[in-house]
C-alpha positions as CSV (number, residue, x, y, z in Angstrom):
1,X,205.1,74.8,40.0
2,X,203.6,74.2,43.6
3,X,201.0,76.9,44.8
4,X,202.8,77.7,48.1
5,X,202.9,80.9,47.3
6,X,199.3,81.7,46.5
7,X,196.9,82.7,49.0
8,X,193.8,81.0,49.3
9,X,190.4,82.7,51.1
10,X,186.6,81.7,51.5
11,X,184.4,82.6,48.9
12,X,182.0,85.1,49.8
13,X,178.3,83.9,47.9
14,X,176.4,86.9,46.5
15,X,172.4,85.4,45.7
16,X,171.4,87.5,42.8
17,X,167.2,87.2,42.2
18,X,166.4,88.7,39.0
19,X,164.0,89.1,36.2
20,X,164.9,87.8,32.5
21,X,165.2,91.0,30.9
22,X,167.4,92.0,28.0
23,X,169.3,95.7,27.6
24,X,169.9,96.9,24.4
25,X,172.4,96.2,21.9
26,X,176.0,98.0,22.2
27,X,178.7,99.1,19.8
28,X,181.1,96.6,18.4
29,X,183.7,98.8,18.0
30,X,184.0,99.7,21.8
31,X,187.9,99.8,21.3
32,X,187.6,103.1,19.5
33,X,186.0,104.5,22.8
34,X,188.4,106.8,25.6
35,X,189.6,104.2,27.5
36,X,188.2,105.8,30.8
37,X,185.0,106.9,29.2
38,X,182.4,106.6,32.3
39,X,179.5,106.5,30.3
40,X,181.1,102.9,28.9
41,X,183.0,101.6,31.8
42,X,180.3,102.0,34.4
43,X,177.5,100.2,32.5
44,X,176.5,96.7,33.7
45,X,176.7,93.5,31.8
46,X,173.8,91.4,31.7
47,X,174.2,87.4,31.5
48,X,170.3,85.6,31.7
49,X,170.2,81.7,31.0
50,X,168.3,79.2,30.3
51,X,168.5,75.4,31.7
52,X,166.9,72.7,29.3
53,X,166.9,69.0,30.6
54,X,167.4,70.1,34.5
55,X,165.5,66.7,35.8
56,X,169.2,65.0,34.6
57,X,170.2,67.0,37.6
58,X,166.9,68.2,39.7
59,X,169.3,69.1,43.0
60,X,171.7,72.0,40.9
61,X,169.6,74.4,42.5
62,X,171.8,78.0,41.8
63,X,174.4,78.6,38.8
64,X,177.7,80.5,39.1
65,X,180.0,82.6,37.8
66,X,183.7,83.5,38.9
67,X,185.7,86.8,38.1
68,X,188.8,86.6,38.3
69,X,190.5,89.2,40.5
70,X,193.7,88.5,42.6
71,X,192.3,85.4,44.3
72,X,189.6,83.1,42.2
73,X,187.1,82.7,45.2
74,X,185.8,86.5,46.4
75,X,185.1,86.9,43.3
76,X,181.6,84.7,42.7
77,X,178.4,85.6,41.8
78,X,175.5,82.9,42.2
79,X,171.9,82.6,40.8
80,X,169.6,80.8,42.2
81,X,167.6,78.8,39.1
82,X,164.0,79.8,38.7
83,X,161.8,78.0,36.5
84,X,164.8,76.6,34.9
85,X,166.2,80.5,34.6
86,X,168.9,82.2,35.8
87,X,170.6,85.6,35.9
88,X,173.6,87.9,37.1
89,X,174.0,91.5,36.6
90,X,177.8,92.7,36.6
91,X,180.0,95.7,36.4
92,X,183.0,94.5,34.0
93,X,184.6,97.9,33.7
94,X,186.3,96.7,31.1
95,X,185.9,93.9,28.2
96,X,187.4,90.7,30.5
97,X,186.6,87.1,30.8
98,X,185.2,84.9,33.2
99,X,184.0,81.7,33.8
100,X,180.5,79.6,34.6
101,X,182.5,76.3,35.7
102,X,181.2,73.3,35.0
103,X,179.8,74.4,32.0
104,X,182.1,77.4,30.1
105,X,185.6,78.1,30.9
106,X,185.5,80.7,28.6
107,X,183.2,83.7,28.8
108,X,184.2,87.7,27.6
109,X,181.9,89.9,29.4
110,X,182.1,93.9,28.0
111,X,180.3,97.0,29.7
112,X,176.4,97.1,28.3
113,X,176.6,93.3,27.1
114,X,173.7,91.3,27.2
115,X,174.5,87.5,27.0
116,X,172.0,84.6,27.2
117,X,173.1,81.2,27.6
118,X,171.8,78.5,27.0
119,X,172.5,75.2,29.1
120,X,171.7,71.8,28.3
121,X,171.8,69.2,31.7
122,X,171.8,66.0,29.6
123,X,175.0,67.0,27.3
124,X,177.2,69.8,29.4
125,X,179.1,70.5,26.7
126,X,176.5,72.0,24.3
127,X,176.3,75.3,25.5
128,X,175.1,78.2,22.9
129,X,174.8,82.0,23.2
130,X,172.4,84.8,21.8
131,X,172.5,88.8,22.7
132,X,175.2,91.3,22.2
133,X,177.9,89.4,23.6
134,X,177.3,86.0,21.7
135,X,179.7,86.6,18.6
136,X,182.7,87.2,21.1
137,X,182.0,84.2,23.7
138,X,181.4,81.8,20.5
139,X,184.8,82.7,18.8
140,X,186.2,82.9,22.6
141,X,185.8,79.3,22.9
142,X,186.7,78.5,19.3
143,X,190.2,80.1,20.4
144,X,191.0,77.9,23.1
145,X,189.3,74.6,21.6
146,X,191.1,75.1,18.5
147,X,194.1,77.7,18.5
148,X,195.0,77.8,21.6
149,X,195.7,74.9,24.7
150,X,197.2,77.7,27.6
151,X,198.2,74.4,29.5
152,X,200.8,73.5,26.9
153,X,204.4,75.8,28.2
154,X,207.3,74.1,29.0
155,X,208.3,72.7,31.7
156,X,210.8,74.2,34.1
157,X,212.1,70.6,34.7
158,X,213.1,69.9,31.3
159,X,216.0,72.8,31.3
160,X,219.2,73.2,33.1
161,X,219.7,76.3,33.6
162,X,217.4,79.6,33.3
163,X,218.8,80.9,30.2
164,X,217.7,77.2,27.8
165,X,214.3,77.8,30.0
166,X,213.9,81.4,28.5
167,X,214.9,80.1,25.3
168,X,212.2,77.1,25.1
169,X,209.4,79.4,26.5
170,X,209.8,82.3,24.4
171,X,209.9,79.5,21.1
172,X,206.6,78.4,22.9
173,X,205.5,82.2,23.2
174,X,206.3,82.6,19.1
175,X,204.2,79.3,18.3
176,X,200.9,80.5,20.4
177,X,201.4,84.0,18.6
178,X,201.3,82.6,15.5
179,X,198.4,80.5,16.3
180,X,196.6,83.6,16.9
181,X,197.3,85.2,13.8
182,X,195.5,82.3,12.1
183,X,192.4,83.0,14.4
184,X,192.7,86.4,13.7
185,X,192.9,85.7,9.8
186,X,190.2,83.0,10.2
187,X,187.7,84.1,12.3
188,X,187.8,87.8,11.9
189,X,186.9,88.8,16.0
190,X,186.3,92.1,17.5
191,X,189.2,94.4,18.3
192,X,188.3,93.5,21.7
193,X,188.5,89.8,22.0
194,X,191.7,90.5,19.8
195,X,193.1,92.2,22.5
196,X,191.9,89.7,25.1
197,X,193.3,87.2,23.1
198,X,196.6,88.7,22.6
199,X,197.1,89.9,26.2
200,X,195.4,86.1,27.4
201,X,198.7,84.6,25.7
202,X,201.4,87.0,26.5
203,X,200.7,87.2,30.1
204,X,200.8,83.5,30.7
205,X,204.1,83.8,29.1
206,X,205.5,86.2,31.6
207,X,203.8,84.2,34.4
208,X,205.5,81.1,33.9
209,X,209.2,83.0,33.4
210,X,208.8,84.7,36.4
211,X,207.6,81.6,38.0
212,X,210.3,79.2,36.2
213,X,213.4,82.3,37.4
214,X,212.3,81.8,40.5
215,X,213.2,78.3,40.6
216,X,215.9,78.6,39.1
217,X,216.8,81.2,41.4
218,X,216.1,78.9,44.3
219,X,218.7,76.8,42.7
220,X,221.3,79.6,43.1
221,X,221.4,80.5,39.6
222,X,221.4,84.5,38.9
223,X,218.4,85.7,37.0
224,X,217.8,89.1,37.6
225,X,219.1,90.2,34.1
226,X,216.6,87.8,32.4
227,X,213.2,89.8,33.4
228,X,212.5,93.3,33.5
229,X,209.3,94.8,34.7
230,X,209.6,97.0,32.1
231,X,209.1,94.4,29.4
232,X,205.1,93.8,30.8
233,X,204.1,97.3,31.5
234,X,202.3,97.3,27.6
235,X,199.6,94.3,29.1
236,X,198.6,96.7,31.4
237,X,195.7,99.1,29.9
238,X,192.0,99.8,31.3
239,X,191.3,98.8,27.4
240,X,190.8,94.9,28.6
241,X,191.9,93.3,31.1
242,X,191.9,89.1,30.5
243,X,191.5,87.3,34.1
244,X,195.0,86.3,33.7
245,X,196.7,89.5,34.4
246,X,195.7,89.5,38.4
247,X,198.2,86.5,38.7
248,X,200.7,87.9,36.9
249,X,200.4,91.2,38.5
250,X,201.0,89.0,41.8
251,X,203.9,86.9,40.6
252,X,205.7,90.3,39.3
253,X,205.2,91.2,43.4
254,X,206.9,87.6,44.3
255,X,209.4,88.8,41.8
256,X,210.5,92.3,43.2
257,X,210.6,90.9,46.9
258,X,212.7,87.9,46.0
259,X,215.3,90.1,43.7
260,X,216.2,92.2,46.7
261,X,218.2,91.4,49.8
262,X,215.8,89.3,52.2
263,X,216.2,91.9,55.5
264,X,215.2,94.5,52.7
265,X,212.5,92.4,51.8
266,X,211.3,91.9,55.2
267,X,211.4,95.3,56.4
268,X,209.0,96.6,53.2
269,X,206.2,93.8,54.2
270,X,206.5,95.2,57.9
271,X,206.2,98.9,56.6
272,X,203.4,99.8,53.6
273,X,204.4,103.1,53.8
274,X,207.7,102.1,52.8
275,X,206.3,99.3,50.5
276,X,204.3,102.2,48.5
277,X,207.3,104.4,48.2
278,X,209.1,101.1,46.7
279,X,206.4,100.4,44.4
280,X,206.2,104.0,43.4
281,X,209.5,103.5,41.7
282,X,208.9,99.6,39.8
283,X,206.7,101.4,37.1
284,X,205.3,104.6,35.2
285,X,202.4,102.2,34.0
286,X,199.6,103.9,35.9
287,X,197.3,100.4,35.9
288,X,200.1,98.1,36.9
289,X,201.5,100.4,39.5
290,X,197.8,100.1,40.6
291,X,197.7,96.2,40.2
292,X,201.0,95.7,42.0
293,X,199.6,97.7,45.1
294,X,195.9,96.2,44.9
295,X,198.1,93.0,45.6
296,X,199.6,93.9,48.6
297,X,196.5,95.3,50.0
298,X,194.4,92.4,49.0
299,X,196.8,90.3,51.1
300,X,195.9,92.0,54.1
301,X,192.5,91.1,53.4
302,X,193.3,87.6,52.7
303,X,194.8,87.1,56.4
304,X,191.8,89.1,58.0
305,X,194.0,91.6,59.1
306,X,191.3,95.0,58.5
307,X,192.7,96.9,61.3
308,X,195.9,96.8,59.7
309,X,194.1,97.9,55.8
310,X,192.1,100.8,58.2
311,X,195.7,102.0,59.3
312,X,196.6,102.2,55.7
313,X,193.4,103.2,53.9
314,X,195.2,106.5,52.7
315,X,197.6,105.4,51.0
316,X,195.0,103.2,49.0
317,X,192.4,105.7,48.1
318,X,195.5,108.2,47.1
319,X,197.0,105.6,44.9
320,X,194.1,103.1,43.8
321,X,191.3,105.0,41.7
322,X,190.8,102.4,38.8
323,X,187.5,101.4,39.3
324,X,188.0,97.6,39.0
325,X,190.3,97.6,41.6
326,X,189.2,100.3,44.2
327,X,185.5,98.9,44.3
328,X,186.6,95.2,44.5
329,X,189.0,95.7,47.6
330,X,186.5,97.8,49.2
331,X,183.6,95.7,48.9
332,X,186.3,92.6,50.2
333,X,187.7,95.0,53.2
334,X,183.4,95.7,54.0
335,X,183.0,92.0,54.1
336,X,186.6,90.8,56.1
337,X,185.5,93.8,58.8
338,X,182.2,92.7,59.0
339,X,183.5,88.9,59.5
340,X,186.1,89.9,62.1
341,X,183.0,91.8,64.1
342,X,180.4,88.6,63.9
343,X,182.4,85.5,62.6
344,X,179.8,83.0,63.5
345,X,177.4,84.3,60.4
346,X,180.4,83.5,57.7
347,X,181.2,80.4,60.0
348,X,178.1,78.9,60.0
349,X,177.7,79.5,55.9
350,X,181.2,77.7,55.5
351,X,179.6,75.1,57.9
352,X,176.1,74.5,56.3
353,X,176.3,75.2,53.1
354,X,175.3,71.8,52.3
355,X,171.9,72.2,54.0
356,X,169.0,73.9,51.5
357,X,168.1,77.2,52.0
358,X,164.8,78.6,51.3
359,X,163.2,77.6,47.8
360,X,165.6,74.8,47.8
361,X,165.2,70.9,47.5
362,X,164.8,69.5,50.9
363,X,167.0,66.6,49.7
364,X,170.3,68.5,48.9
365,X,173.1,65.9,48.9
366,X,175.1,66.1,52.4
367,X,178.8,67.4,51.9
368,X,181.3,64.4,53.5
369,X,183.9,66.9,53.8
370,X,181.9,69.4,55.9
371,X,180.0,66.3,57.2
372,X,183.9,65.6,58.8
373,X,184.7,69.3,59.7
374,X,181.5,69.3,61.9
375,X,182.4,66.3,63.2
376,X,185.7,67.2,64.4
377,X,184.1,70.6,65.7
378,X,181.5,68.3,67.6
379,X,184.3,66.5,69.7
380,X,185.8,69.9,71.0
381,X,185.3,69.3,74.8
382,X,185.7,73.2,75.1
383,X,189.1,73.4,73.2
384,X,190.3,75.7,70.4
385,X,191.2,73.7,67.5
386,X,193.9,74.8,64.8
387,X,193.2,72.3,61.5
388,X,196.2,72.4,58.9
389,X,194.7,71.6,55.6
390,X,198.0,70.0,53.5
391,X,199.1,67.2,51.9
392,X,202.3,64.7,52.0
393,X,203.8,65.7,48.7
394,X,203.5,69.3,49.2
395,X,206.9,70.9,49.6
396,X,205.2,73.8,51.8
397,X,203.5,71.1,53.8
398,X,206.5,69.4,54.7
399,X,208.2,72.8,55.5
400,X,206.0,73.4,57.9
401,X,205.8,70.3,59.9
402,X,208.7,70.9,62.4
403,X,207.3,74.3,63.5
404,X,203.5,71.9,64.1
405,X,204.9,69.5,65.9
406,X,207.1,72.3,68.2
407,X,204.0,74.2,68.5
408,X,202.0,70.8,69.1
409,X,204.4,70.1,72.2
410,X,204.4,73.2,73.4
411,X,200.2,73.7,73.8
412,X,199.9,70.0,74.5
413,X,198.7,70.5,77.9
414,X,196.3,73.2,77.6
415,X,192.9,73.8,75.7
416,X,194.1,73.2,72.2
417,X,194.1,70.4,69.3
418,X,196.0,70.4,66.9
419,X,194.5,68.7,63.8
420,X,195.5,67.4,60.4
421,X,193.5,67.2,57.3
422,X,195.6,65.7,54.4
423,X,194.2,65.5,51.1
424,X,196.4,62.6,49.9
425,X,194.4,58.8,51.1
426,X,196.8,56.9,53.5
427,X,195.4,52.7,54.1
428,X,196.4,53.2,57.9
429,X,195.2,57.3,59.0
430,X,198.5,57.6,60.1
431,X,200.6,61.2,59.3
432,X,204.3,60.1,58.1
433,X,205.9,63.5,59.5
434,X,203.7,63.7,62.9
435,X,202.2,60.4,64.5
436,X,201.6,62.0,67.7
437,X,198.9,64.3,65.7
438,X,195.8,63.7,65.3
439,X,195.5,63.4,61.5
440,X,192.1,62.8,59.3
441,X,193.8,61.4,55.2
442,X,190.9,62.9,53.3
443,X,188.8,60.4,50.8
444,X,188.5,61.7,47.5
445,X,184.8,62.3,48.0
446,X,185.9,64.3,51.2
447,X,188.2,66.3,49.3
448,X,186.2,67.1,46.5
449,X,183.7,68.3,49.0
450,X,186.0,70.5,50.6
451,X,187.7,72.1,48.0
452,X,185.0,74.2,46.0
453,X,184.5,76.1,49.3
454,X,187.8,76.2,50.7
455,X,189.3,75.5,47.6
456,X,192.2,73.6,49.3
457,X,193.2,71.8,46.2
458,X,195.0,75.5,44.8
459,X,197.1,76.6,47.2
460,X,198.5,74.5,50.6
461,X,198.9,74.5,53.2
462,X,195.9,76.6,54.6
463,X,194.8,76.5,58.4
464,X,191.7,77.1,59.9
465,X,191.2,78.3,63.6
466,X,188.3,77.5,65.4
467,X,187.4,78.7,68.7
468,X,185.6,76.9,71.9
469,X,182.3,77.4,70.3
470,X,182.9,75.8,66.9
471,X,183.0,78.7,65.2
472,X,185.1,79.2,62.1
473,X,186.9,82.6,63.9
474,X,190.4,83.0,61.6
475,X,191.1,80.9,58.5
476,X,194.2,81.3,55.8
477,X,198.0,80.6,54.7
478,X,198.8,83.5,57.4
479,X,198.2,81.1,60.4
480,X,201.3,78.8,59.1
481,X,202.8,77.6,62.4
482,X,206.4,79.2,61.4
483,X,204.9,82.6,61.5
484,X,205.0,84.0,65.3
485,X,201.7,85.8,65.1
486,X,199.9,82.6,64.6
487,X,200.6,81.7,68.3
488,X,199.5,85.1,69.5
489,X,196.3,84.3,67.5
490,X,195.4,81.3,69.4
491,X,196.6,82.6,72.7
492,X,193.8,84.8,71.7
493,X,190.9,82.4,71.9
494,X,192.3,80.6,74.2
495,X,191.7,83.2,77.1
């Protein structure tokens, strides 16, 4: 399924300097615990490493980790690497997982944990653990080397119709179920990872039926009676909360507003009082009504839009009060604010972060796709320039090109360019929709550059506005040319 629908933001890099220090142990039968005991849920989890073999790769100067929350990129921690060490300190909230990509895909983080890690440069793939956490991040990655591959659901392609779709993914559902019985028989895991486990599977389930209806639905096909919101509302408990639930807490959003009537639709996303009110009535579950408004308000965020999130902070605080989700939006609508005040400082760590910062290697590896951003920026000659990141066999791409190229014509004589990145190689540089564009066909080494800080290669198209001074001043799916408030954005810096 193509990613048109999922928003995609700059990450936001949190340098965490710490000692290696190690807190002691916790229960292992936290499950038994109230599940909004505040002595539990507010303690911090503690992940320290260590790095053997680093000369293999002497530049990898900071390690990360990524919590997933309704977008994968806010949500990073980094560490810079001392003496070969490395540590985070996080608030979990709950048992969840995260990730430390290249190196684990896999990690359960619970309140009070204390994980070490223990990395090896010249074989990435031996990775070991120690602490209070290890028994549950060792059997973690046993269950998805060895039980369970959560790439492997059908295919919404290889079904007719949405009701043989249903069928096939539900048959898929039963097999990954029973899957987990054997690691449950197997490898005995905590009640926790259990539940992470179990919630893991079923919510992929429900993401890719949801997702699959909707094509179908697309089609013309009638699938309302096949999902009910109801059905999900068990996956949604403080008790764990597996990194998988934010999407489909999002793709249940896609679902309400595409089973109503379009104007109806349209009028709720113009009017959150109204969109609460709707919400209020989707579900008694207190933590996905929660989720399913966190959404909404994140997107707000996600399109810079903080005066609009000010105008509606009430109905958030009255509504929001899980900590997992209150905290995170507030620390993102702190950070959005403070980028809509001074851009240039989140502009120019988008733009440099290539370049070493202090205690780094002097001889940091030069980024080729920033190394063409700032290149583009340097020809301005005193013009705003509007860059659509996209690529020739993306669906939403294509959709969009008629409304570039009207807006193209329309701005071609005053202080604008319009620019092209695509992330598909073409022989000649040429753009098949737009020749009269200027248009950059990204080289893989470009794109590979770009897309761990714009992360391009999830969701497209995204844009990127730049004003008369190269700096980065708006950036997101919001500026799509169909959307009328784009051109009131650039009219903006324009002036």
């Amino acid at each position: 399924m193509e990613n048109y629908w999922r928003f995609i933001d700059r990450n936001k890099t949190y340098i965490v300097i710490m000692s290696i220090f190690i807190l002691s142990s916790c229960t292992t039968d936290r499950m038994d615990r109230q599940m909004m005991d505040e002595s539990y849920y507010s303690q911090a989890a503690v992940i320290t490493g260590h790095i053997a073999n680093r000369d293999v790769y002497p530049n990898t100067n900071e390690i990360s980790i990524t919590l997933p929350f309704y977008d994968r990129v806010d949500s990073r921690q980094t560490s810079l690497i001392y003496d070969d060490e490395f540590g985070f300190s996080v608030l979990p909230y709950a048992p969840r997982t995260v990730s430390m990509a290249p190196f684990v895909d896999h990690m359960v983080i619970c309140p009070g944990d204390s994980i070490h890690v223990e990395l090896d440069f010249a074989e990435l793939g031996k990775v070991s653990f120690s602490g209070t956490g290890a028994d549950n991040n060792v059997k973690m990655n046993e269950f998805h080397l060895k039980y369970y591959l959560s790439h492997y659901w059908p295919s919404v392609n290889k079904y007719n119709d949405a009701k043989s779709f249903k069928d096939g993914l539900t048959e898929q559902l039963e097999y990954h179920l029973s899957r987990l019985e054997a690691f449950i028989q197997e490898k005995n895991p905590s009640k926790e990872l259990e539940a992470l486990c179990r919630k893991e599977i079923e919510a992929d389930y429900y993401s890719n039926l949801i997702q699959g209806l909707l094509f179908f639905k697309r089609r013309g096909e009638n699938v309302s009676d096949l999902f009910r919101v109801k059905e999900v509302a068990g996956l949604f408990s403080p008790d764990c909360m597996p990194g998988n639930l934010f999407d489909l807490s999002s793709d249940i959003c896609y679902w309400l507003l595409h089973d109503m009537d379009p104007e109806e639709a349209a009028l709720l996303m113009a009017d959150y009082t109204l969109l609460m009110r709707f919400l209020k009535k989707v579900t008694s579950n207190r933590i996905l009504h929660q989720m399913l408004v966190t959404h909404f308000y994140n997107q707000m965020l996600e399109a810079n839009d903080s005066e609009r999130f000010e105008k509606h902070l009430k109905e958030f605080n009255e509504t929001v009060t899980y900590p997992l989700l209150k905290l995170n939006i507030r620390d993102r609508y702190i950070a959005r604010k403070a980028y809509k005040q001074n851009p240039r400082t989140l502009s120019d760590a988008i733009l440099h972060a290539d370049r070493p910062r202090e205690g780094q290697d002097a001889s940091v590896k030069e980024n080729m796709g920033l190394k063409l951003l700032r290149d583009i920026i340097a020809e301005n000659e005193d013009k705003v320039i509007y860059i659509t990141i996209a690529a020739t066999w993306c669906p939403g791409s294509r959709c969009e090109v008629p409304f570039q190229q009207e807006l193209a014509e329309d701005y071609r004589n005053k202080p604008l360019r319009v620019v092209n990145l695509y992330l598909d190689n073409s022989s000649d540089g040429t753009n098949p929709f737009a020749t009269d564009i200027e248009t950059y066909h990204l080289t893989d080494e470009q794109r590979l550059g770009l897309d761990p800080i714009l992360h391009t290669g999830r969701g497209i198209p995204f844009y990127i506005l730049i004003d008369k001074d190269g700096v980065i001043v708006d950036f997101g799916e919001h500026l799509r040319p169909s959307i009328p408030e784009t051109r009131n954005i650039i009219d903006r810096y324009m002036k």
